[in-house]
KOLMILUM-113729 format. One record per residue (C-alpha): residue in three letters; z, x, y. Coordinates in steps of 0.1 Angstrom, whole numbers, padded with zeros to 4 digits, always signed. Layout:
! KOLMILUM-113729
AlaZXY/...
***
This chain:
! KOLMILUM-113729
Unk+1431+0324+0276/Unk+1420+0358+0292/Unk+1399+0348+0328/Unk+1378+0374+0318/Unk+1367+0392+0279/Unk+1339+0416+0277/Unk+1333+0417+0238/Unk+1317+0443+0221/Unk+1312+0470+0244/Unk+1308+0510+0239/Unk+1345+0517+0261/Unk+1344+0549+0282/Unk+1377+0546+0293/Unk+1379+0570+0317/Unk+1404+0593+0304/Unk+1371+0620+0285/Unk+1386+0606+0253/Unk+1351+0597+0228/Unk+1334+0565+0232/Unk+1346+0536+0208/Unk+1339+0499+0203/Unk+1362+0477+0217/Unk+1362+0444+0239/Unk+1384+0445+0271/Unk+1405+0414+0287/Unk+1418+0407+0319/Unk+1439+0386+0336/Unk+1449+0382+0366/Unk+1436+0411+0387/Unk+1444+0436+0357/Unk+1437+0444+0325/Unk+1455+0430+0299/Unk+1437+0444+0265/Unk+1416+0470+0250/Unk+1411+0466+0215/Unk+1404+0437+0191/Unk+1407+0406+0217/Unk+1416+0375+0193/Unk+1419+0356+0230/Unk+1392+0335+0247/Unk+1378+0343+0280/Unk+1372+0318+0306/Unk+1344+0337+0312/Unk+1327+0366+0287/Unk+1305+0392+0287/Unk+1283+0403+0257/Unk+1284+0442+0263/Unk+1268+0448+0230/Unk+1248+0480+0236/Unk+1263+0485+0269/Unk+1284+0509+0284/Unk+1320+0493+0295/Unk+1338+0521+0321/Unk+1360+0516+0352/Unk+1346+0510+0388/Unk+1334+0541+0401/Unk+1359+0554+0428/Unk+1338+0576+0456/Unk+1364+0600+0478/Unk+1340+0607+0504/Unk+1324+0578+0528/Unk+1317+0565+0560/Unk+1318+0530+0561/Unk+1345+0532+0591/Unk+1325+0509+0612/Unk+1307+0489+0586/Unk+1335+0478+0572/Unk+1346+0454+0603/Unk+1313+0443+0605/Unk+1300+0441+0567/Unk+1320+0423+0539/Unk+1290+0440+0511/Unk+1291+0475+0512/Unk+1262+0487+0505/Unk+1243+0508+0490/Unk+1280+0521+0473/Unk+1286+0491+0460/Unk+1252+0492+0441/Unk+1256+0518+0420/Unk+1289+0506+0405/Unk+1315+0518+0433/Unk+1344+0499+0433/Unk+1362+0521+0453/Unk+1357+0538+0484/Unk+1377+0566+0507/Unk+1368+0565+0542/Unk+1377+0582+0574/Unk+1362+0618+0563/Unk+1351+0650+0588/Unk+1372+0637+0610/Unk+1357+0612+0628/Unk+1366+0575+0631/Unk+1376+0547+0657/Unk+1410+0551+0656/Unk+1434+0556+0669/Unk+1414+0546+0701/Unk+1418+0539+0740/Unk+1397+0519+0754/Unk+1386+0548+0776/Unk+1373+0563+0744/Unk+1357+0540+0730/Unk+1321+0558+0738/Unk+1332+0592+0734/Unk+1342+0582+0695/Unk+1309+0563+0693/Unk+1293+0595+0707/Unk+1308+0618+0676/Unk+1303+0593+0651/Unk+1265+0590+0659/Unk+1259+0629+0659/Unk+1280+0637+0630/Unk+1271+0611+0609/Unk+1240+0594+0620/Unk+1248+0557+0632/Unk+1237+0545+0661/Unk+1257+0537+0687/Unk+1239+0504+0697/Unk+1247+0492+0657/Unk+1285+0504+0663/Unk+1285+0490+0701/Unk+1275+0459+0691/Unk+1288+0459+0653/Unk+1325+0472+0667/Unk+1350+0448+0677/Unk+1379+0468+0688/Unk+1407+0446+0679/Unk+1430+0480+0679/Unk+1441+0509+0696/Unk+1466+0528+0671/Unk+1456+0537+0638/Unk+1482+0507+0619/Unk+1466+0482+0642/Unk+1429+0491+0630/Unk+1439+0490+0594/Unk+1453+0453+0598/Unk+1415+0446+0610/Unk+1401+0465+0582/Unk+1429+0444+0563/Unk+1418+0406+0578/Unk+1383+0411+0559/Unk+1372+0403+0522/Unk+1342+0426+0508/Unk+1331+0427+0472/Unk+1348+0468+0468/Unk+1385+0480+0481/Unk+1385+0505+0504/Unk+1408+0534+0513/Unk+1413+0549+0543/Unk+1421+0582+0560/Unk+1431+0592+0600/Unk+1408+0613+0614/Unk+1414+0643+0631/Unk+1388+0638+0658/Unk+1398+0605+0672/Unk+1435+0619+0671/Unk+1425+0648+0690/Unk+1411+0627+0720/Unk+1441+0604+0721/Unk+1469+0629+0727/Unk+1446+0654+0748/Unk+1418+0637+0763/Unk+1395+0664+0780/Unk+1413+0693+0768/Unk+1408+0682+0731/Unk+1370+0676+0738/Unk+1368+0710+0757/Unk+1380+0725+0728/Unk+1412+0741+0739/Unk+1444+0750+0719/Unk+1467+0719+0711/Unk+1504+0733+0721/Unk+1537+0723+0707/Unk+1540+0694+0727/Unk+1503+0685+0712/Unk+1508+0691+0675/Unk+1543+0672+0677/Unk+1525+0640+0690/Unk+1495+0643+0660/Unk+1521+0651+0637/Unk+1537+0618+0648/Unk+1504+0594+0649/Unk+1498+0612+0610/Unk+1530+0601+0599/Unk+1528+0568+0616/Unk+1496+0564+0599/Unk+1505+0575+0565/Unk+1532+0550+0566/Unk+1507+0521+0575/Unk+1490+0531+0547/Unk+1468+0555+0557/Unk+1457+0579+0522/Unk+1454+0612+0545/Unk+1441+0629+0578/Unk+1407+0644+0577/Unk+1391+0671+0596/Unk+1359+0694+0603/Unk+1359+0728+0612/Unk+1317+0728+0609/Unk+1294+0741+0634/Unk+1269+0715+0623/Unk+1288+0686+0636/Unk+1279+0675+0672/Unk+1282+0650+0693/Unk+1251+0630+0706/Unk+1246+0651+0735/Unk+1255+0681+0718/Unk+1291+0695+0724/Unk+1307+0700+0690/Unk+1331+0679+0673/Unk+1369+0682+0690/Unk+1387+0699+0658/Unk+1361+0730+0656/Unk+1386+0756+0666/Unk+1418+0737+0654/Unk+1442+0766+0649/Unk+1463+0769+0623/Unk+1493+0756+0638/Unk+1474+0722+0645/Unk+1464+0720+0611/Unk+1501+0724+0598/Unk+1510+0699+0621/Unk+1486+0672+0603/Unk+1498+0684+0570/Unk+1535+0680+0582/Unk+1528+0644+0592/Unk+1519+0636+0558/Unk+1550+0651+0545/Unk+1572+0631+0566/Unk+1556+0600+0556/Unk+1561+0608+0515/Unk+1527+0628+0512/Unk+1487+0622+0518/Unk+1454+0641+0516/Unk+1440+0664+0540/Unk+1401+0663+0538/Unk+1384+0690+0554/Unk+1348+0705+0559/Unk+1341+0739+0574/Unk+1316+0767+0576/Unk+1335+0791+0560/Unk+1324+0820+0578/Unk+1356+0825+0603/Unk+1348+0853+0605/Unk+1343+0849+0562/Unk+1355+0826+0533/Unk+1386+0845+0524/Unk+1401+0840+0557/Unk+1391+0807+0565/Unk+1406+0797+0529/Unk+1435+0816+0539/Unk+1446+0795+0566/Unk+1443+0768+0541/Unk+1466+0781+0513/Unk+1493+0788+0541/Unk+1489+0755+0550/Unk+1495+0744+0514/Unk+1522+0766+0507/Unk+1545+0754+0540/Unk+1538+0718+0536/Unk+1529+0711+0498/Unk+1502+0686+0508/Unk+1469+0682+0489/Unk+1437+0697+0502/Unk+1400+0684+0495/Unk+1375+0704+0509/Unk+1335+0705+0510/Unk+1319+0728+0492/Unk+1280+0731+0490/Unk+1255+0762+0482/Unk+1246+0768+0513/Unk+1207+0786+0512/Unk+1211+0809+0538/Unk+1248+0821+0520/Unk+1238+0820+0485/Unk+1272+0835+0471/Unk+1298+0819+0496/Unk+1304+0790+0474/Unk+1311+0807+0447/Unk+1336+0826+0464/Unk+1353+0794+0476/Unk+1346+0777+0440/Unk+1371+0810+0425/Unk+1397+0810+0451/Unk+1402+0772+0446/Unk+1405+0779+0408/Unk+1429+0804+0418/Unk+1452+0785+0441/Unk+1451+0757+0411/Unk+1461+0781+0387/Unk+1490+0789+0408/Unk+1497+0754+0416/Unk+1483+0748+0450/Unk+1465+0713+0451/Unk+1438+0728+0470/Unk+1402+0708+0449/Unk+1364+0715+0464/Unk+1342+0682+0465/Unk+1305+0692+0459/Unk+1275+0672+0453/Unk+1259+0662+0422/Unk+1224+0670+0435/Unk+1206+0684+0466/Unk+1216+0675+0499/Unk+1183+0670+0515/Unk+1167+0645+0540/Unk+1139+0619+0535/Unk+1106+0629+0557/Unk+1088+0597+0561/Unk+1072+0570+0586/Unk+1098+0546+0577/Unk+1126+0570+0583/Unk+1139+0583+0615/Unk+1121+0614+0612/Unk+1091+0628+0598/Unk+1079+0668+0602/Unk+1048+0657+0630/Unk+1078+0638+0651/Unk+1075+0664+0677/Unk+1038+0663+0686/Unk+1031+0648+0717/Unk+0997+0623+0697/Unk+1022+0612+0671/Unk+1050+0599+0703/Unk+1021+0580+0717/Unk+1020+0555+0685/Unk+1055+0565+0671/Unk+1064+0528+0683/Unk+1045+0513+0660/Unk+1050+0496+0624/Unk+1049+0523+0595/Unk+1023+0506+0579/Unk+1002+0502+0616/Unk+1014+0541+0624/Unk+1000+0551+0589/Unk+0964+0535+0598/Unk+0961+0553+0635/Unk+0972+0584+0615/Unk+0947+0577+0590/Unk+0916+0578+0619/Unk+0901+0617+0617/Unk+0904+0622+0655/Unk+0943+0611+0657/Unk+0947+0633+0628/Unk+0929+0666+0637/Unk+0947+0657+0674/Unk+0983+0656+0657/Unk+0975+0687+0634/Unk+0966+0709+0662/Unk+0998+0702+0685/Unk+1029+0723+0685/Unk+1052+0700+0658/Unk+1087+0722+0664/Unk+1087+0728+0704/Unk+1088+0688+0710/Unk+1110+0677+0684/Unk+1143+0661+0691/Unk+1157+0667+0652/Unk+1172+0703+0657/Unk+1172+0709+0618/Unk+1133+0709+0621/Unk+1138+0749+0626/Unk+1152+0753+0593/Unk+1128+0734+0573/Unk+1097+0754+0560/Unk+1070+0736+0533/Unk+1084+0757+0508/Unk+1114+0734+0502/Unk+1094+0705+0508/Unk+1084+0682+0482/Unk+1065+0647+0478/Unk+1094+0625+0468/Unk+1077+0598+0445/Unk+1088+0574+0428/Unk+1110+0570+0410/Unk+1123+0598+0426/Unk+1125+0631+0418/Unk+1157+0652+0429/Unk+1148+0686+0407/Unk+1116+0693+0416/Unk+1097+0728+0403/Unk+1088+0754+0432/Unk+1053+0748+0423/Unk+1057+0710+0430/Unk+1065+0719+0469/Unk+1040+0713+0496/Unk+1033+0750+0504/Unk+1023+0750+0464/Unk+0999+0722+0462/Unk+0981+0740+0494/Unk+0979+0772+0482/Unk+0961+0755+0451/Unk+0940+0730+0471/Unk+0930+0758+0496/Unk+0942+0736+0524/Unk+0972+0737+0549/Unk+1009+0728+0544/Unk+1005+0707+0573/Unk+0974+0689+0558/Unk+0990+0682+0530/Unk+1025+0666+0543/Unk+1009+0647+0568/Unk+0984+0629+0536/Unk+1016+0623+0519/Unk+1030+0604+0549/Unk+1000+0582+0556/Unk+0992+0573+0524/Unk+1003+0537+0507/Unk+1011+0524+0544/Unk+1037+0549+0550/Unk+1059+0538+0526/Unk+1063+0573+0506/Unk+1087+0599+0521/Unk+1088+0636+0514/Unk+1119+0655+0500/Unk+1135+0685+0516/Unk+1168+0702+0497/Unk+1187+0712+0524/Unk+1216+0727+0501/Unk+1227+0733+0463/Unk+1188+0739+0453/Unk+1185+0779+0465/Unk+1170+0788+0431/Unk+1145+0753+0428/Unk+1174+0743+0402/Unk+1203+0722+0400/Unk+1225+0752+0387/Unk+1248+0753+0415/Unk+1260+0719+0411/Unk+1256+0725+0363/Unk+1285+0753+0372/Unk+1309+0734+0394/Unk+1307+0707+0370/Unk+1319+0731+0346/Unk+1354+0735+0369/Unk+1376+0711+0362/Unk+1393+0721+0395/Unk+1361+0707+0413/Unk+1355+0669+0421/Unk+1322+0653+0421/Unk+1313+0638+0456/Unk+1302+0640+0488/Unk+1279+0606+0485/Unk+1285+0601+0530/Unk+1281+0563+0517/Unk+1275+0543+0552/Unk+1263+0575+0565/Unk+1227+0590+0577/Unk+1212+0558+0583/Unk+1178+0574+0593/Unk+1169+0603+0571/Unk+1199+0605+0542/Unk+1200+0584+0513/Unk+1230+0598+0492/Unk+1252+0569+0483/Unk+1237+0570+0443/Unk+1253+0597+0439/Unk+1271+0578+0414/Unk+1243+0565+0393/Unk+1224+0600+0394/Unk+1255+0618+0379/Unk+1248+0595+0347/Unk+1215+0594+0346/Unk+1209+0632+0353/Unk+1243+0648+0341/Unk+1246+0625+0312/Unk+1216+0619+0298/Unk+1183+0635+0319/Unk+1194+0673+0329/Unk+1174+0700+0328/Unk+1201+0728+0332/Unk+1229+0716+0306/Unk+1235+0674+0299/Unk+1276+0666+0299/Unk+1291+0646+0276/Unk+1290+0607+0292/Unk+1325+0603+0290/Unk+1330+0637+0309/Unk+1307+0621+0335/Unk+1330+0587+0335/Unk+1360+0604+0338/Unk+1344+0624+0375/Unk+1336+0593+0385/Unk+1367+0573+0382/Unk+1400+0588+0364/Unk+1397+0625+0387/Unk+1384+0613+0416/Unk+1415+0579+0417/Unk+1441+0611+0412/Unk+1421+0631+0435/Unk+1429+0608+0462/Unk+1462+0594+0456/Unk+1454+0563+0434/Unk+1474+0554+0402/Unk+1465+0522+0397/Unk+1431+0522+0385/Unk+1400+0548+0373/Unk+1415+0539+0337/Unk+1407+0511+0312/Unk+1446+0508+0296/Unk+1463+0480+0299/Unk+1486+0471+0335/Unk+1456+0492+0350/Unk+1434+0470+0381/Unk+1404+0450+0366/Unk+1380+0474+0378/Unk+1351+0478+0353/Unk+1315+0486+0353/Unk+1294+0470+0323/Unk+1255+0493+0321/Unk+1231+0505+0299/Unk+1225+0541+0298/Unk+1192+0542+0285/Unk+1179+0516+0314/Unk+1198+0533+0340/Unk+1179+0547+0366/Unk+1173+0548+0407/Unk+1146+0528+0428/Unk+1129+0544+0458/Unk+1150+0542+0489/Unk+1135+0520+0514/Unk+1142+0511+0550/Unk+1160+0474+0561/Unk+1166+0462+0592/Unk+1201+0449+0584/Unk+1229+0460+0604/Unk+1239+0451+0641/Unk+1217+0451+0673/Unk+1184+0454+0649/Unk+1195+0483+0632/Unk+1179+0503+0601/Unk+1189+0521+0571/Unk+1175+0539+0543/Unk+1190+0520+0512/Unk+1183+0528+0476/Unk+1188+0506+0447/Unk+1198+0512+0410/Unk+1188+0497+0380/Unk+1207+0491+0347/Unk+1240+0476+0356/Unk+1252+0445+0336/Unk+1280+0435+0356/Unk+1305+0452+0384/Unk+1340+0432+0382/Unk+1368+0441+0408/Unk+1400+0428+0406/Unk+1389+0407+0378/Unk+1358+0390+0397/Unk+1321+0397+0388/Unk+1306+0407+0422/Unk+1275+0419+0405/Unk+1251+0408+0383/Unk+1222+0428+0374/Unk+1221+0444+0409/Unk+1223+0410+0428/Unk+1259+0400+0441/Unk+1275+0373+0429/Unk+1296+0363+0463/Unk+1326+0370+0449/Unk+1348+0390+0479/Unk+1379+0405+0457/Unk+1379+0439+0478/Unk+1403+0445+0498/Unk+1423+0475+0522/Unk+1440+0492+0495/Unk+1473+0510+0515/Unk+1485+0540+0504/Unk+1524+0537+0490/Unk+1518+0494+0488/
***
């Protein structure tokens, strides 16, 4: 007998080959048949009507401090991730002296959102190097595998201390002793180094992330390390503007071409550089054409943050009447809102001046939208806030703040930050047209407070395959982004395909009934904390390794995931 048959199924296999019937068995941890099944299962699965794919595998994550503390990650594994990559924009907690323990905490919170009292209390610090914190990543069970990479950040502090955080040039001695912890790393079974060359990532207090002005030496150095070791990933974000996109790209092709290591980089459609990305999107098609692994990771959707009262931030957070009752409940906040003088009070007062959320300066009503539910990620220009005033003859302001106070504060208002320039999805239609380009960028673990990105995953098949406005892709195009390219993409040969020999890793849903719930705010991680987590609806079954950790959205308590080391 099989342990496991799923009979009947429409198989995706991951490969972009057409959908066919077939049933799939596994045994063991792997697959064992794809086909006709004459065997019995111990245990089956009637996929009639249902889509059978691989486990999603998701390149770009954060769960480097929830996974010590967490053995479900959620919301990734929710939306059919069995998968995840780790350890990107170079920050991380290791490797880690216990001097710099804050400092990392410190980077971690600005750049990605966590706050420190969930990692001081949620953060054990059984390690210092980088091989020591994998075998604590490696002592814990969790219901997906995880992968991940060294990052550049906490590297930087550990051989240079203040210079490094101030900054300054690494020198030869420097870039020797990264290249060393990288190789060390790689051979622990680290996947890659990551890094970020991006303005926008800061610190808690404000100084910007240790690796901004890396030079191109330092760089090398990394990629060197993963030579030495037999070869990794180099993950990297940046602004591109250095002092433009062809030379910062530059720096990476030479980088490339001395060391032969792959490259993953960020790419998103900025709005204030509306042609930069598609500058990056052709040189990486280039390089590719001439052999240079060098692949752009962009998002399926929008990058925007959720405005709301149950989120971390909401567009009134500055006035000086709202901080009087920001303390209380939503659903309490809502109601004092909800009193004409408190409102006429907060809708008078200076919202940007007293803010502590610097992107408040860059948000206008115009790329602000009332979320809904479900929700909407494409809205028309006409749906915005500064639309619905213009129509009602009212202010943007009286308008947003209606949204917020309405249904107890529950409802949270949308604002695109990237890849929406033109009010469409276009930007991201195009680079799913490049085969060169990897879909990503979900920051699963990340943005606690005011991001809510890890469906990425399920809105790639719901929009891409089935819903799109600009262009729908076939779904076994869409299956193969989500599992065969993106397992190559970061170094993984054992699963992303249904084929015999290949890891049990197989998501059972119905296309039709897929779709994504409202994200809503728990209090479920250390020391009290809260996080915007959004469910999806339409999954059958997630198996990995074999086990069925999910059953129509609920988990089974089945803990197959594990560390997944590169070269083991």
């Amino acid at each position: 007998m099989a342990d496991l048959v799923i009979r009947g199924g429409t198989v995706i296999d991951g490969t972009g080959a057409p959908p066919r019937e077939a049933d799939v068995a596994m045994e063991g941890g792997r697959i064992t048949e794809v086909g006709r099944v004459a065997a019995r299962g111990r245990e089956e699965i009637d996929a009639r009507g249902r889509c059978v794919t691989p486990g999603f595998v998701d390149i770009h994550t954060h769960y480097d401090g929830q996974a010590v503390w967490d053995s479900h990650l959620a919301p990734s594994a929710w939306h059919g991730v069995t998968t995840a990559v780790m350890g990107n924009c170079g920050v991380g907690f290791a490797p880690c002296r216990a001097g710099d323990r804050d400092r990392l905490i410190e980077l971690m919170e600005g750049v990605e959102d966590i706050p420190g009292p969930i990692l001081h209390e949620g953060l054990d610090w059984r390690w210092e190097t980088f091989p020591e914190y994998l075998d604590a990543l490696d002592a814990k069970p969790r219901d997906i595998d995880i992968c991940a990479l060294l990052p550049h950040g906490a590297v930087r502090v550990h051989v240079m201390g203040e210079r490094g955080l101030n900054l300054e040039n690494a020198n030869q001695a420097d870039i020797a002793k990264m290249r060393e912890i990288t190789a060390e790393a790689v051979r622990a079974g680290a996947f890659g180094v990551s890094t970020s060359r991006t303005i926008s990532h800061k610190t808690l207090k404000g100084d910007p992330t240790p690796t901004l002005r890396a030079q191109e030496e330092e760089l090398k150095g990394l990629a060197e390390g993963l030579r030495d070791a037999g070869g990794g990933l180099l993950e990297l974000v940046s602004d591109w503007n250095t002092p433009d996109p062809a030379t910062e790209f530059g720096i990476v092709r030479r980088v490339v071409e001395a060391t032969g290591q792959r490259v993953l980089f960020s790419l998103t459609a900025r709005h204030d550089r509306t042609e930069a990305w598609k500058e990056l999107l052709a040189m990486s098609d280039a390089a590719a054409a001439q052999g240079l692994p060098i692949r752009p990771v962009f998002p399926p959707r929008p990058i925007g943050i959720l405005l709301g009262l149950q989120g971390s931030q909401n567009p009134f957070s500055g006035c000086a009447s709202y901080k009087e009752i920001a303390h209380l409940p939503p659903a309490q906040r809502a109601a004092a809102m909800r009193d004409p003088a408190v409102r006429a009070r907060i809708l008078s007062e200076d919202r940007i001046t007293g803010s502590n959320f610097p992107l408040i300066t860059r948000l206008s009503f115009e790329r602000m939208f009332p979320f809904g539910a479900p929700p909407d990620y494409a809205p028309p220009k006409e749906a915005s806030i500064a639309a619905i005033a213009a129509r009602e003859g009212r202010s943007a302001e009286e308008v947003a703040y209606d949204i917020l106070t309405a249904h107890d504060g529950a409802d949270f208002i949308f604002a695109p930050l990237t890849n929406f320039h033109d009010y469409t999805l276009s930007a991201s239609a195009e680079c799913l047209r490049h085969p060169n380009a990897i879909a990503g960028l979900s920051d699963g673990g990340a943005h606690v407070g005011f991001i809510s990105d890890g469906s990425f995953p399920t809105f790639l098949l719901t929009y891409w395959a089935r819903d799109a406005k600009e262009r729908v892709f076939p779904v076994e195009e869409i299956v193969r982004r989500l599992t065969s390219d993106t397992a190559r993409a970061a170094g993984l040969t054992d699963r992303g395909v249904l084929r015999p020999g290949m890891k049990a890793d197989v998501n059972v849903f119905d296309l039709a009934a897929l779709g994504l719930e409202a994200p809503r705010m728990v209090s479920d991680l250390p020391a009290g904390g809260r996080r915007l987590l959004q469910r999806a609806r339409g999954f059958d079954a997630t198996i990995v390794a074999g086990a069925i950790t999910y059953r129509d959205g609920a988990a089974t308590g089945a803990l197959p995931g594990r560390l997944v080391r590169a070269g083991h």
